[in-house]
C-alpha positions in Angstrom: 333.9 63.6 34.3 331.6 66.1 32.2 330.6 69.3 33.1 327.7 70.8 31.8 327.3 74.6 31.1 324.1 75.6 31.1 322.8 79.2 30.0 319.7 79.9 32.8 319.1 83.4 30.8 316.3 84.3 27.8 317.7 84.0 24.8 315.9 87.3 23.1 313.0 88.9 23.2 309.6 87.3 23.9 311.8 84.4 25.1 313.7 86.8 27.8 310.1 87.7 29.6 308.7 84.1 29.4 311.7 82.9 31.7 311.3 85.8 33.9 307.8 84.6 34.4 308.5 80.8 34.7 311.9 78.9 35.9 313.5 77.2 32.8 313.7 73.6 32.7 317.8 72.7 32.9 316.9 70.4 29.8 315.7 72.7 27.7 318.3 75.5 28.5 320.8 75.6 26.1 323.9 73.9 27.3 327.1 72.5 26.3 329.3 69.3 28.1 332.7 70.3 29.0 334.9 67.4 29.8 337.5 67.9 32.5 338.6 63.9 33.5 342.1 64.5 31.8 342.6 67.3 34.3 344.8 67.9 36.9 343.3 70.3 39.3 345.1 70.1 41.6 348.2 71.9 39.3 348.1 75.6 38.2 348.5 74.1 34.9 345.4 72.2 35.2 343.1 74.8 36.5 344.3 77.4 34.0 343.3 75.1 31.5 340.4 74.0 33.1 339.0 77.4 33.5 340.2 78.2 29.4 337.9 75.4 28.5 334.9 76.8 30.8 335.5 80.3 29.2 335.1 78.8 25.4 331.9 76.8 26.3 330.2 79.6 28.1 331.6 81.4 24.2 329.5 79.1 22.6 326.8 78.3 24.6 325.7 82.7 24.7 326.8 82.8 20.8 323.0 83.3 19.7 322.8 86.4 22.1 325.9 87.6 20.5 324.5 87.4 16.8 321.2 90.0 17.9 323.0 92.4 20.3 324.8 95.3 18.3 326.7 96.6 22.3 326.7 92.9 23.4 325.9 93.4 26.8 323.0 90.5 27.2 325.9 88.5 25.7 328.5 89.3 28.0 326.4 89.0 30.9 325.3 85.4 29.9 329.1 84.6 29.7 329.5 85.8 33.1 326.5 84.1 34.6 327.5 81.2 33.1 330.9 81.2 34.0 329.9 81.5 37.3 327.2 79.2 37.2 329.7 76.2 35.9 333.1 77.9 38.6 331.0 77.0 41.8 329.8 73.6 40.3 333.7 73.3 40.9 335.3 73.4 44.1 338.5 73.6 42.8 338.4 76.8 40.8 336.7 78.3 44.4 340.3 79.8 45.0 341.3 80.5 41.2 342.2 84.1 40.4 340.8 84.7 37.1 342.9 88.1 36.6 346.3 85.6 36.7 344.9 83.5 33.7 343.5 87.0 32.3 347.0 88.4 32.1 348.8 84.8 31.2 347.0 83.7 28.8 345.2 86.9 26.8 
């Protein structure tokens, strides 16, 4: 099973106020696959890992933002969108304390 990330926010710009004026087409948002079949979420191990793997895609998937913003704050708010986005796609991680993996894993 794939899981696709997808970034609903403006990239920069002249790109940021076109999507406020018009919804952006899921195909042409930047997006990555995240594959999460080998995964057992139904194990703490699982969803940590699970979770560790949403984090890096929503890393790469808002890494052009990250490139044009000196304080990084349309960056980090694209990571948490899209972190969030991808989370309730994911009934498992409904329930997942992000602070434990915080603290666990760095």
């Amino acid at each position: 099973m794939k899981l696709l990330i997808l970034l609903a926010a403006a990239t920069v710009g002249a790109a940021q106020a076109q999507a406020q004026a018009q919804s952006i087409d899921a195909l042409d948002a930047p997006h990555v696959a995240v594959y999460v079949g080998d995964l057992d979420q139904n194990t703490d191990d699982g969803l940590a890992k699970l979770y560790k793997r949403l984090r890096e895609a929503t890393a790469r998937v808002c890494e052009p933002l990250h490139q044009y913003d000196r304080l990084d704050t349309a960056y980090t708010k694209c990571r948490e969108n899209s972190l969030e986005r991808a989370m309730a796609q994911l009934p498992a991680l409904a329930g997942y304390d992000t602070r434990k993996h915080k603290s666990r894993n760095g």
